[in-house]
TILUMVO-936859 format. One record per residue (C-alpha): residue number from 1; chain; x, y, z negated; residue in three letters. Coordinates in Angstrom, 2 decimals. Example, Ala and Ser with C-alpha at 12.3 -4.5 7.8 and 13.67 -1.06 7.14 Angstrom:
% TILUMVO-936859
 pos unit       X       Y       Z code
   1    A   12.30   -4.50   -7.80  ala
   2    A   13.67   -1.06   -7.14  ser
***
This chain:
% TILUMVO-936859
 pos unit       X       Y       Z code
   1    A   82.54   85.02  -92.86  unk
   2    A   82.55   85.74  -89.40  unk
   3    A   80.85   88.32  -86.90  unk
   4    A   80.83   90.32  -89.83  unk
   5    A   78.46   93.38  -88.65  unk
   6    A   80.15   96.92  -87.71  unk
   7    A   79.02   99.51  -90.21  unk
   8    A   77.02  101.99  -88.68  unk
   9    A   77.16  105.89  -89.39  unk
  10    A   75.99  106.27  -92.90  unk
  11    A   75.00  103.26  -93.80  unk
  12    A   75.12  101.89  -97.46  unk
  13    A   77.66   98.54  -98.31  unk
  14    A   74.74   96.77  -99.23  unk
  15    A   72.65   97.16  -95.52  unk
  16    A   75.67   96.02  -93.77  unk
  17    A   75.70   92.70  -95.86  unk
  18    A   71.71   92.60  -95.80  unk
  19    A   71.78   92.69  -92.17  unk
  20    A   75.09   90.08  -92.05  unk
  21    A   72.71   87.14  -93.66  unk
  22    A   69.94   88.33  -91.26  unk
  23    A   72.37   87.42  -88.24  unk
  24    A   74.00   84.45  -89.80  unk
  25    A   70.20   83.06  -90.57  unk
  26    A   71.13   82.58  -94.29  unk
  27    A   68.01   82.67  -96.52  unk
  28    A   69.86   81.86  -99.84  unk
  29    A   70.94   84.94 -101.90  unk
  30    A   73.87   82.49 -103.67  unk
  31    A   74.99   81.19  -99.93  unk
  32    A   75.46   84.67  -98.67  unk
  33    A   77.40   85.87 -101.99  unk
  34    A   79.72   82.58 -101.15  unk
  35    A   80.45   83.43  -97.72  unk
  36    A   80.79   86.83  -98.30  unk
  37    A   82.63   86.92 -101.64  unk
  38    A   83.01   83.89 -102.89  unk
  39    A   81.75   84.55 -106.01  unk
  40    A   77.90   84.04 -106.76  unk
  41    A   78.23   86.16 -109.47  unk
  42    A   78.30   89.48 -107.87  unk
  43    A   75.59   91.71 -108.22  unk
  44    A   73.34   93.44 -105.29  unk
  45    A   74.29   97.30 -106.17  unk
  46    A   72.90   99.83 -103.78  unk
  47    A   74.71  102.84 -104.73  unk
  48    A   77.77  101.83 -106.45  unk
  49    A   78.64   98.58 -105.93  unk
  50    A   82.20   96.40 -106.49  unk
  51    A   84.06   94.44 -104.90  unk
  52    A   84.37   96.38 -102.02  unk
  53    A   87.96   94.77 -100.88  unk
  54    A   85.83   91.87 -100.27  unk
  55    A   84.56   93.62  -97.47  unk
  56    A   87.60   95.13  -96.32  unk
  57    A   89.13   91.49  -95.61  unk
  58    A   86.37   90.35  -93.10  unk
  59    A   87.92   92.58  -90.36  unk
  60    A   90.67   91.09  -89.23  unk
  61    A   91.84   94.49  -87.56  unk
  62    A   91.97   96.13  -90.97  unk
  63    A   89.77   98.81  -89.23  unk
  64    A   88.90   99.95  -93.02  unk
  65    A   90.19  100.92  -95.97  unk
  66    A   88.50  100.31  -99.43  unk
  67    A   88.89  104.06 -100.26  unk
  68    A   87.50  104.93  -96.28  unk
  69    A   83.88  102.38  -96.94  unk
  70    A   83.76  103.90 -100.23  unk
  71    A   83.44  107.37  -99.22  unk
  72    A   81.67  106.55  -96.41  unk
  73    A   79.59  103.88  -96.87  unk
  74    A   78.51  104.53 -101.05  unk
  75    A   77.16  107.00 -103.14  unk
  76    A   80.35  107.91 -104.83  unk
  77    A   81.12  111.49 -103.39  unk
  78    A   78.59  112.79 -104.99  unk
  79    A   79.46  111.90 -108.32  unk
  80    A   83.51  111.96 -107.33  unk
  81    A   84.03  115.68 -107.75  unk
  82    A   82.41  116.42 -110.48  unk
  83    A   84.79  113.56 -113.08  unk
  84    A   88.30  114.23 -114.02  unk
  85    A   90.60  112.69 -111.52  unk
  86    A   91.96  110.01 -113.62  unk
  87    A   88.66  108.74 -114.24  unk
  88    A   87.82  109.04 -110.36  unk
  89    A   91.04  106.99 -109.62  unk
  90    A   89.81  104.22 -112.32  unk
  91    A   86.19  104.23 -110.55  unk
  92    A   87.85  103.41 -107.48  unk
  93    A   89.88  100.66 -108.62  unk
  94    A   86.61   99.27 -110.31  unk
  95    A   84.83   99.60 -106.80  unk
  96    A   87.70   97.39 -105.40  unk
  97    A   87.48   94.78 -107.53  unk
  98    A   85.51   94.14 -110.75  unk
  99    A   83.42   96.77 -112.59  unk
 100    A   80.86   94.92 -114.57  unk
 101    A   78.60   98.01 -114.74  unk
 102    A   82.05  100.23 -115.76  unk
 103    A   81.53  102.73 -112.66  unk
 104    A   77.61  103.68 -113.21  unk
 105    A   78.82  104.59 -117.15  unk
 106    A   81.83  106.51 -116.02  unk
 107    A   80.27  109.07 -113.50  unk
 108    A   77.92  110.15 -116.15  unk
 109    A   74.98  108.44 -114.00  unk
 110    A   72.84  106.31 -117.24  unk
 111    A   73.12  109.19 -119.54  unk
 112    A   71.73  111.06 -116.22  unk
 113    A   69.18  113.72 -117.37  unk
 114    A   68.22  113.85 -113.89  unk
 115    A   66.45  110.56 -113.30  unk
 116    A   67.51  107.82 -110.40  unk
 117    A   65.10  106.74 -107.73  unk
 118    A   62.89  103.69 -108.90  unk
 119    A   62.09  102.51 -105.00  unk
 120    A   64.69  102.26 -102.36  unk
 121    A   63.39  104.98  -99.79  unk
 122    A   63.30  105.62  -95.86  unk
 123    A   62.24  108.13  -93.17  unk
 124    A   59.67  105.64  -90.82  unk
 125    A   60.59  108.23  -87.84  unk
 126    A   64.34  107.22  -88.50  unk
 127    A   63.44  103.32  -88.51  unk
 128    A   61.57  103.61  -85.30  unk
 129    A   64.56  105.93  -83.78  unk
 130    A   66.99  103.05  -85.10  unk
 131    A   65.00  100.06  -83.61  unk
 132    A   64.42  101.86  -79.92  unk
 133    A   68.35  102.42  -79.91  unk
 134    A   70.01   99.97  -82.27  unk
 135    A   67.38   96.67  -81.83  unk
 136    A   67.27   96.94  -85.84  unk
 137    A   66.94   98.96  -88.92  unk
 138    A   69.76   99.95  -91.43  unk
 139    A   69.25  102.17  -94.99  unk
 140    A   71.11  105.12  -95.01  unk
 141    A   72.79  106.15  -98.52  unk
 142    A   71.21  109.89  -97.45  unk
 143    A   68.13  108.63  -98.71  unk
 144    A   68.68  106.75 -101.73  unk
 145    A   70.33  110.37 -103.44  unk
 146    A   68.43  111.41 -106.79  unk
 147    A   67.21  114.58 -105.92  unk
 148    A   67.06  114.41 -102.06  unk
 149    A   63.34  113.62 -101.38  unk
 150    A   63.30  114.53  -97.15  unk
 151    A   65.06  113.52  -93.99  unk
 152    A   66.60  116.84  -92.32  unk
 153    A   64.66  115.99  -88.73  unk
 154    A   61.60  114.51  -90.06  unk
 155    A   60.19  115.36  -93.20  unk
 156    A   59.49  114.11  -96.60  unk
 157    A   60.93  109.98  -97.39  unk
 158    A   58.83  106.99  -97.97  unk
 159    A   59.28  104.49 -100.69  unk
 160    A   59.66  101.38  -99.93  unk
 161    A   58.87   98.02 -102.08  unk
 162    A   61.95   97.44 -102.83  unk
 163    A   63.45   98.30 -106.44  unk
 164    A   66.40  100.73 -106.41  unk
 165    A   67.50   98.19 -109.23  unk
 166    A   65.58   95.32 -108.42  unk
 167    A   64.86   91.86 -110.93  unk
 168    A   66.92   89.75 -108.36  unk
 169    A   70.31   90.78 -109.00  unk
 170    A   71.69   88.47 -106.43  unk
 171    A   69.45   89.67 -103.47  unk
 172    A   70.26   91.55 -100.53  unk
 173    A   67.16   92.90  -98.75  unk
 174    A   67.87   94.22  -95.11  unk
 175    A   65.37   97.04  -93.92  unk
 176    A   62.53   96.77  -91.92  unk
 177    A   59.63   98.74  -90.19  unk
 178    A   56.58   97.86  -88.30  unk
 179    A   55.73  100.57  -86.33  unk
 180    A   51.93   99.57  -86.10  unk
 181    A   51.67  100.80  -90.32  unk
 182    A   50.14  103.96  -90.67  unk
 183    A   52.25  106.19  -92.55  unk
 184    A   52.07  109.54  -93.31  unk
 185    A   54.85  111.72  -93.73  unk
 186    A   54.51  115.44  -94.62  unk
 187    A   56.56  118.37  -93.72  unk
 188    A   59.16  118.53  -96.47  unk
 189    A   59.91  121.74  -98.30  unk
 190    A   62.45  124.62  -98.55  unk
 191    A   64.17  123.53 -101.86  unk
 192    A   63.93  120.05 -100.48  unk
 193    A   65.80  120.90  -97.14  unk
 194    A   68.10  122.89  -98.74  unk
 195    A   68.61  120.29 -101.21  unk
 196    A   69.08  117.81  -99.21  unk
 197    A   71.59  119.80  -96.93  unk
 198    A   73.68  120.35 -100.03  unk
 199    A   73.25  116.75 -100.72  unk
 200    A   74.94  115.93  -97.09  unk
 201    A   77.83  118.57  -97.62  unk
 202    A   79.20  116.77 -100.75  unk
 203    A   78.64  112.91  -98.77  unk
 204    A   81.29  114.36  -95.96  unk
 205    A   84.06  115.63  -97.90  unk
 206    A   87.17  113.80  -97.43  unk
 207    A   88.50  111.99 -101.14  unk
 208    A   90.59  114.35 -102.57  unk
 209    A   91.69  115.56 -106.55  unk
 210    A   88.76  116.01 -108.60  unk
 211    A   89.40  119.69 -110.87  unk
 212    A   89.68  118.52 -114.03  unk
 213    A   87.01  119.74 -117.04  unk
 214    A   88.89  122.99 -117.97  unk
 215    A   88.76  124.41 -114.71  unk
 216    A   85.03  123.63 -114.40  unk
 217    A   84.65  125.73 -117.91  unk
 218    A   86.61  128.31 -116.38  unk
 219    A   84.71  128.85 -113.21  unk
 220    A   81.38  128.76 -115.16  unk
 221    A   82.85  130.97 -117.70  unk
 222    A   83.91  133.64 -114.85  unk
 223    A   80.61  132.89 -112.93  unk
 224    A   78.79  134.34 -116.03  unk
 225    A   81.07  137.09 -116.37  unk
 226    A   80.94  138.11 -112.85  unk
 227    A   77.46  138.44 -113.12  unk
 228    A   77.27  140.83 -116.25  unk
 229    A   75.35  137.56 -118.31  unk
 230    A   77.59  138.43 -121.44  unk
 231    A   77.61  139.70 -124.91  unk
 232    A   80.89  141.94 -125.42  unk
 233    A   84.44  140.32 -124.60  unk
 234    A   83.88  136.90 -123.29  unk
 235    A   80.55  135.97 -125.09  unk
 236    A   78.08  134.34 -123.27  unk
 237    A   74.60  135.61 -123.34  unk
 238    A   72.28  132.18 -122.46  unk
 239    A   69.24  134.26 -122.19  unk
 240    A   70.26  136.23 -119.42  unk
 241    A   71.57  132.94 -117.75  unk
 242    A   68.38  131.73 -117.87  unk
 243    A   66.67  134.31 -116.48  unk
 244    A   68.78  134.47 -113.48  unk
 245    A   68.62  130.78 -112.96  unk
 246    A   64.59  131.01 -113.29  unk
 247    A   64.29  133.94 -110.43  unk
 248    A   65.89  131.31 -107.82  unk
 249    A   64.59  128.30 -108.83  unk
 250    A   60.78  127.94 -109.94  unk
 251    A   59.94  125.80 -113.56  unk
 252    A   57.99  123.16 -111.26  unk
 253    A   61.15  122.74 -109.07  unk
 254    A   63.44  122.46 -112.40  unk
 255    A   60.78  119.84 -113.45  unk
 256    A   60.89  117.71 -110.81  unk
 257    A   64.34  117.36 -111.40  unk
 258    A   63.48  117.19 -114.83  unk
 259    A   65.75  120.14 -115.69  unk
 260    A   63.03  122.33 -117.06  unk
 261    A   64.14  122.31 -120.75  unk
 262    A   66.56  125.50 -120.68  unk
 263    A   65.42  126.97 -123.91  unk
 264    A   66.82  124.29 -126.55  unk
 265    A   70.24  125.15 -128.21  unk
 266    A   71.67  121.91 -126.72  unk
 267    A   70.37  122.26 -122.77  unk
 268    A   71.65  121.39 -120.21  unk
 269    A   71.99  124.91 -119.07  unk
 270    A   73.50  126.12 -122.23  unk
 271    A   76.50  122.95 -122.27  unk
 272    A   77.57  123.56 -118.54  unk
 273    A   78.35  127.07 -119.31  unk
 274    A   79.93  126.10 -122.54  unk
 275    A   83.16  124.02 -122.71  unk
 276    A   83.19  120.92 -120.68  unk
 277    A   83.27  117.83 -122.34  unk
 278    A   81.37  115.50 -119.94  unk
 279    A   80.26  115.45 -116.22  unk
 280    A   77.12  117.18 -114.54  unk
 281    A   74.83  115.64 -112.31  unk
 282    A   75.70  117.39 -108.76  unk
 283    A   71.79  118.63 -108.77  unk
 284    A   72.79  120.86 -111.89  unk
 285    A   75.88  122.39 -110.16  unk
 286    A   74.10  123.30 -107.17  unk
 287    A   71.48  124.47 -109.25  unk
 288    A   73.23  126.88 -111.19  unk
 289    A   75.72  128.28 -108.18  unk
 290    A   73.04  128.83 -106.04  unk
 291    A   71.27  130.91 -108.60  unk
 292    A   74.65  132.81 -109.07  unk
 293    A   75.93  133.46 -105.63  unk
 294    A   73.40  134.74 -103.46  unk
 295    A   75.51  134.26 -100.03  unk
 296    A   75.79  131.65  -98.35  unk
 297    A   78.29  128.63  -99.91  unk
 298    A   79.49  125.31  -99.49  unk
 299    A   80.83  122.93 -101.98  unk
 300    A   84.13  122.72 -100.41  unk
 301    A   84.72  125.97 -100.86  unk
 302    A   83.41  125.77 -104.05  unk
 303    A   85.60  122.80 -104.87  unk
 304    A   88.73  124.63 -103.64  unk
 305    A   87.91  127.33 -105.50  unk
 306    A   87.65  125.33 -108.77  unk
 307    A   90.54  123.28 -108.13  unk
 308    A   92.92  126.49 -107.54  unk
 309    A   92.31  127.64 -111.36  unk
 310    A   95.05  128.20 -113.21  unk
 311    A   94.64  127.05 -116.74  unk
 312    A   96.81  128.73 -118.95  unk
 313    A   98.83  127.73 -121.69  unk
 314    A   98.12  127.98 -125.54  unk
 315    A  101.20  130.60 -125.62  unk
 316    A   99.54  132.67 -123.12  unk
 317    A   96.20  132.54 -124.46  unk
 318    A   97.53  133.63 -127.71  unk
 319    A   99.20  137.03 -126.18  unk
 320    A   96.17  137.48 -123.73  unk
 321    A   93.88  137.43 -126.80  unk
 322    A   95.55  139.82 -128.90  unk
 323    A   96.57  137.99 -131.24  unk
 324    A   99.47  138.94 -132.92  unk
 325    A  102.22  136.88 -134.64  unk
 326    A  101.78  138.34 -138.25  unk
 327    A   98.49  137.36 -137.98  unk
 328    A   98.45  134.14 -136.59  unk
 329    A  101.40  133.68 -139.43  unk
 330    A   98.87  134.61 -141.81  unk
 331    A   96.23  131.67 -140.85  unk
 332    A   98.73  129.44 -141.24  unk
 333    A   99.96  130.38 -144.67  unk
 334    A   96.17  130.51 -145.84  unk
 335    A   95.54  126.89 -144.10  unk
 336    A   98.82  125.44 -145.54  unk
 337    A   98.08  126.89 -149.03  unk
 338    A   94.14  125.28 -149.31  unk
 339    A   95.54  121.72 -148.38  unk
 340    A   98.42  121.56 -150.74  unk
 341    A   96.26  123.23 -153.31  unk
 342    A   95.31  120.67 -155.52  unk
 343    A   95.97  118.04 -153.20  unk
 344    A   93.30  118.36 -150.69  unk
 345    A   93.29  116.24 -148.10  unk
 346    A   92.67  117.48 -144.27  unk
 347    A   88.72  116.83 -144.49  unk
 348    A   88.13  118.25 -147.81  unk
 349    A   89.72  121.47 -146.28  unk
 350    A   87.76  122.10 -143.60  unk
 351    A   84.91  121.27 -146.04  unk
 352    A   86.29  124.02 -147.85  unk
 353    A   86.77  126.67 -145.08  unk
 354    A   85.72  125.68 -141.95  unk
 355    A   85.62  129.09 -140.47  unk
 356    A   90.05  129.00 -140.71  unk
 357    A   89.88  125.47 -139.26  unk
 358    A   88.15  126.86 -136.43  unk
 359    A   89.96  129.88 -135.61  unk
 360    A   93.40  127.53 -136.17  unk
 361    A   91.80  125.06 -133.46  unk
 362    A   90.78  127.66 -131.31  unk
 363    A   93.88  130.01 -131.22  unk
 364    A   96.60  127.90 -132.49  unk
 365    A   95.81  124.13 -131.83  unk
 366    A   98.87  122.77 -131.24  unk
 367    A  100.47  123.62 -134.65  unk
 368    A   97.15  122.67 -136.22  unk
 369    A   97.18  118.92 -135.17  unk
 370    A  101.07  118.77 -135.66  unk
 371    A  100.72  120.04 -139.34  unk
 372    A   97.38  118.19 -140.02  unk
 373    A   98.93  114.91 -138.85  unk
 374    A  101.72  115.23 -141.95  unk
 375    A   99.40  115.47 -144.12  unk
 376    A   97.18  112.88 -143.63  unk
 377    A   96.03  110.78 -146.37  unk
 378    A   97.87  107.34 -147.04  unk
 379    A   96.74  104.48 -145.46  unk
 380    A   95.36  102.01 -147.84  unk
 381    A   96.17   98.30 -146.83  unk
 382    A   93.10   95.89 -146.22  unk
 383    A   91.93   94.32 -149.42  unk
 384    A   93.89   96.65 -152.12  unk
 385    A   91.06   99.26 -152.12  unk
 386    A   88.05   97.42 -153.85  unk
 387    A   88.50   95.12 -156.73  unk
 388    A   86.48   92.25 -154.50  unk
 389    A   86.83   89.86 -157.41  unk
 390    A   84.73   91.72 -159.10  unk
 391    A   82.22   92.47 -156.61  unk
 392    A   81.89   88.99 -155.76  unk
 393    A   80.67   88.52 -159.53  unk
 394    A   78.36   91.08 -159.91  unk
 395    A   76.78   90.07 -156.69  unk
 396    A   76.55   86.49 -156.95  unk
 397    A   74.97   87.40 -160.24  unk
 398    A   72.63   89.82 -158.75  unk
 399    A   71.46   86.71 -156.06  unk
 400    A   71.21   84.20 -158.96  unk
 401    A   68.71   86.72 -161.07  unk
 402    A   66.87   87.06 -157.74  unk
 403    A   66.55   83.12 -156.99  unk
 404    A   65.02   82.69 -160.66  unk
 405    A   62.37   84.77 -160.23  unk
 406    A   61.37   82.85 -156.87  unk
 407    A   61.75   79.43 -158.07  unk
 408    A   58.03   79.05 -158.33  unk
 409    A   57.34   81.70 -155.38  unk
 410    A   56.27   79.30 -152.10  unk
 411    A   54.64   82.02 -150.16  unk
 412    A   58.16   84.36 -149.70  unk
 413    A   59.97   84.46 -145.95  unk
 414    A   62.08   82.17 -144.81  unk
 415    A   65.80   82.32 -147.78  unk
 416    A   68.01   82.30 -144.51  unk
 417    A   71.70   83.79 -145.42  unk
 418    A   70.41   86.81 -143.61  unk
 419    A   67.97   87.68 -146.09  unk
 420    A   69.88   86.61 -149.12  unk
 421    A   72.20   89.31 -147.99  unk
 422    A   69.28   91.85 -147.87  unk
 423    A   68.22   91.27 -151.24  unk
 424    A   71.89   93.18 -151.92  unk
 425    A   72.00   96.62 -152.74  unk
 426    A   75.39   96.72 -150.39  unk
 427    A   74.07   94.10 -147.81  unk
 428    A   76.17   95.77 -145.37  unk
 429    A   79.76   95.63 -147.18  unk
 430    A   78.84   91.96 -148.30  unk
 431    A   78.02   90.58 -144.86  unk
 432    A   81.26   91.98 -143.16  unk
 433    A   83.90   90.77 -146.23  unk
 434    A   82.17   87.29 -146.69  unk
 435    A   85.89   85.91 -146.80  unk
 436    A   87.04   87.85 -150.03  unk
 437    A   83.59   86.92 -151.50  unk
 438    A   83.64   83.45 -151.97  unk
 439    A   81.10   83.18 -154.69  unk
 440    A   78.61   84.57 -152.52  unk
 441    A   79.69   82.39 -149.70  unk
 442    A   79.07   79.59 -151.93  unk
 443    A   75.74   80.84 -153.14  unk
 444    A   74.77   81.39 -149.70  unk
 445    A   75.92   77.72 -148.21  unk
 446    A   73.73   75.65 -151.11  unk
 447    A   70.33   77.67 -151.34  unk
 448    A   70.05   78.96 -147.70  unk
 449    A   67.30   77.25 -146.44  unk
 450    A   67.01   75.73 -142.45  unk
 451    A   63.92   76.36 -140.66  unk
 452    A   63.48   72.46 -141.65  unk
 453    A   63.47   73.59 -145.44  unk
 454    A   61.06   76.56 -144.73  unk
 455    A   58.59   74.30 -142.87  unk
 456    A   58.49   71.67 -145.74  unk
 457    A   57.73   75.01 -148.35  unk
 458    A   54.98   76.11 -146.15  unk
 459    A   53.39   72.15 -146.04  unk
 460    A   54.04   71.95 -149.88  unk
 461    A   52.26   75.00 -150.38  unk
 462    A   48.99   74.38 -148.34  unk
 463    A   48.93   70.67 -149.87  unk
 464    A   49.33   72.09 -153.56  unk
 465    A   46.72   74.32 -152.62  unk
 466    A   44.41   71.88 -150.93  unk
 467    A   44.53   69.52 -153.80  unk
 468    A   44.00   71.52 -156.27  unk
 469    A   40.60   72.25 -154.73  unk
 470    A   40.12   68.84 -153.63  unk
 471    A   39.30   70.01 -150.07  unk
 472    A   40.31   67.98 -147.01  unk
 473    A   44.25   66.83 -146.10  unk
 474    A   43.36   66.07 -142.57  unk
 475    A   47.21   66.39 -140.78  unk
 476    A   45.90   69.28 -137.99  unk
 477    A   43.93   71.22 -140.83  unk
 478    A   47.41   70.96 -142.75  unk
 479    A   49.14   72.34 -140.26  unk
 480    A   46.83   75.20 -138.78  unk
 481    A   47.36   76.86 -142.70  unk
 482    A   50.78   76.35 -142.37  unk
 483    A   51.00   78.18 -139.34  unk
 484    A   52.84   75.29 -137.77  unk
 485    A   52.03   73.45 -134.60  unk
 486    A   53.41   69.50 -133.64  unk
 487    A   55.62   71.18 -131.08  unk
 488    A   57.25   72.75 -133.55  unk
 489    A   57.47   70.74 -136.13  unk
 490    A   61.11   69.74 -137.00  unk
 491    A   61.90   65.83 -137.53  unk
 492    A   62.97   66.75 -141.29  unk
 493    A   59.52   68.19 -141.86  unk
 494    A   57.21   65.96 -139.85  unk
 495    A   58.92   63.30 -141.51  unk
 496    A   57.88   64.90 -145.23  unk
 497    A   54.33   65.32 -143.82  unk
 498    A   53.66   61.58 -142.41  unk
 499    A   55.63   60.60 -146.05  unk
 500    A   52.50   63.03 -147.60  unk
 501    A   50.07   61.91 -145.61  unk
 502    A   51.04   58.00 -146.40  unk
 503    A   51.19   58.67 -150.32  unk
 504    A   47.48   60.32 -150.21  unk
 505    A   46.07   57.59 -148.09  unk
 506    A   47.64   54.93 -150.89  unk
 507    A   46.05   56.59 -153.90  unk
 508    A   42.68   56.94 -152.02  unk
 509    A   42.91   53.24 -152.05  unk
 510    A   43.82   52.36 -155.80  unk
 511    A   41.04   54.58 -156.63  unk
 512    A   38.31   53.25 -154.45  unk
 513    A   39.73   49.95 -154.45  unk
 514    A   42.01   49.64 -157.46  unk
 515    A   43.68   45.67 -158.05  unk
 516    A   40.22   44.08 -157.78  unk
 517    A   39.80   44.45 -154.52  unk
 518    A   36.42   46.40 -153.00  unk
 519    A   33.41   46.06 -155.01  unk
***
């Protein structure tokens, strides 16, 4: 494409190309994904979107750099520090190319407890500012933050009609602003300007490492300890947490975050202090390190901080814990002795004494998963560990008993395989080793009925029924008790209904006729 537009300062991937159809006067979503990308496949993404090298190769200066537009130009940074870097190096090489919706799952944004806007927003004092300079309007990736609700100058943001994940997935809407609306924008708060300045600080870091999870569990861990929230050596008391977290922030700001839960055993607040296993939203770090460090700070100190950690090694956590090597000798002994006792495997141990498993995995994890893996039990080869010759009997016998009993039945669901398989006690195990089960299969292939076969049961039954009162047969009366409709009629079963209908008429006509003709 050319003239591709400049990018201005701040301004999301998805403006730029919004405002590149506006100039180019294309009015087709699929025309503008052509020129652009050449693929009509790719999806409209406002905060994270892909194929961002794409975009690099319209500027034949090579100006940019994917990795530049996608710290500058996407919502990445502030999800960026907070994943291990590995998985912030495979984000970006989704971002290049292809993600197919990889990027929003690995920065921890849709298992989000904090939820994402449902309008894309603006600041109207910003659009008007843009238009009297720039001639036109851009949206600025400031605004479209979960959590940041006001523009640092102006005040509080403005949703606009436009979904932050819009129906039209192919759709790039530029911005625009009349300036004859009335629209009212408020002062915006404290929490939000601070917020929102927090917001801005993690948007202008440079790309750089991400600390990985243990150092994030360490600087919590010290964090708490710092500030006398413990029980003893190293124990973390949650309810003091809490209560420090709660004389900073207010319950109505936590709960427009929707952060308010802090007193289950599994919240939020309770996890991030805990061991690390997945990422936090940015809006619960600041959360908690404001509430902890009553100076002034800045996330790249922070960050640096973090990132400086020194994890140590399982030898040196053993000395630093007092642990000696009789003793660890001992745990050992005891764990080696309850899996060869009796021939336990692994899992029936720790069923046995999961307290030792625990203090083994805690204090002495390498050894643990070394001896463990030894003693693993023996893998059985596919189709040697059920007699499926047998099973295929007793259920095929079990399906047979259950046909007999609805020979007569017309008024059951439709016999599809599917519910022939439900009928089995193990409908589950069946269903997934159809191939060893040939019986079944063959059970399943004659007396599953097609939705033609259903419809002529559900004909047969009304006509039986009809008869036997000697009501009317009219063909729509038929059908309305059937719960069928001529649209929907198959040709197997409208066929059996006009063959009905013709056999009726005919004996109407030997009885009010019979061979004598009318009388």
């Amino acid at each position: 494409m050319l003239n591709f537009p400049m990018f201005y300062e701040d301004e999301l991937i998805y403006s730029v190309i919004a405002r590149a159809g506006v100039r180019a006067g294309i009015t087709s979503p699929k025309q503008l994904l052509d020129e652009i990308f050449d693929n009509r496949k790719v999806i409209a993404t406002i905060d994270l979107p892909n194929q961002v090298s794409a975009i690099v190769k319209l500027y034949r200066s090579h100006q940019y750099k994917v990795e530049t537009l996608i710290y500058s130009h996407t919502l990445f940074p502030i999800y960026a520090t907070f994943i291990p870097e590995d998985r912030r190096r495979q984000c970006l090489a989704w971002m290049k190319e292809e993600s197919r919706g990889s990027v929003h799952l690995a920065v921890g944004l849709n298992a989000s407890r904090v939820p994402a806007p449902k309008k894309v927003r603006y600041c109207p004092s910003c659009f008007k500012k843009q238009l009297e300079v720039l001639g036109e309007c851009f949206w600025s990736r400031l605004w479209q933050i979960q959590g940041v609700n006001c523009c640092l100058e102006h005040g509080t943001l403005i949703e606009s009609e436009l979904d932050f994940r819009p129906s039209t997935r192919h759709t790039y809407v530029s911005a625009s602003f009349e300036d004859n609306t009335p629209i009212v924008q408020t002062h915006a708060s404290e929490t939000d300007i601070f917020v929102t300045h927090k917001a801005l600080e993690l948007l202008t870091l440079p790309p750089s490492p991400s600390p990985s999870y243990e150092q994030w569990s360490l600087f919590y861990k010290n964090l708490a300890l710092s500030a006398n929230c413990n029980r003893g050596s190293g124990h973390i008391n949650f309810d003091s947490i809490a209560t420090k977290l709660l004389d900073r922030w207010s319950i109505n700001s936590l709960r427009r975050f929707n952060l308010h839960d802090l007193d289950a055993d599994n919240s939020w607040l309770r996890s991030i202090f805990r061991k690390h296993r997945k990422s936090f939203s940015y809006l619960q770090h600041l959360i908690v390190i404001e509430a902890f460090i009553s100076k002034n700070w800045d996330f790249k100190n922070i960050i640096s901080h973090v990132s400086a950690l020194n994890i140590k090694k399982e030898d040196e956590v053993l000395k630093s814990s007092g642990k000696s090597t009789l003793n660890i000798q001992l745990k050992r002994d005891q764990w080696q002795s309850l899996v060869v006792e009796c021939q336990k495997s692994i899992k029936q141990a720790r069923q046995e004494d999961g307290g030792l498993y625990a203090w083994l995995y805690r204090h002495d994890k390498t050894w643990l998963l070394s001896y463990n893996k030894s003693h693993h039990s023996r893998h059985i080869e596919n189709g040697l560990k059920h007699d499926w010759s047998k099973r295929d009997r007793l259920c095929v016998r079990q399906l047979i008993s259950i046909k007999n009993t609805l020979t007569w039945d017309l008024d059951s669901p439709r016999r599809s395989s599917n519910w022939w398989l439900k009928q089995s006690k193990t409908s589950s195990t069946v269903e997934k080793n159809l191939k060893k089960l040939p019986l079944v299969s063959s059970f399943l292939s004659r007396y599953s009925e097609s939705v033609s076969d259903y419809q002529i049961r559900r004909l047969t039954r009304v006509y039986i029924s009809r008869i036997s009162q000697g009501i009317s047969l009219s063909d729509w009366i038929i059908l309305r008790e059937a719960g069928l409709s001529e649209q929907r009629l198959t040709l197997e079963a409208n066929r059996f209904q006009r063959s009905i209908s013709r056999l009726i008429e005919t004996e109407n006509w030997n009885l009010n006729y019979g061979n004598s003709g009318p009388t």
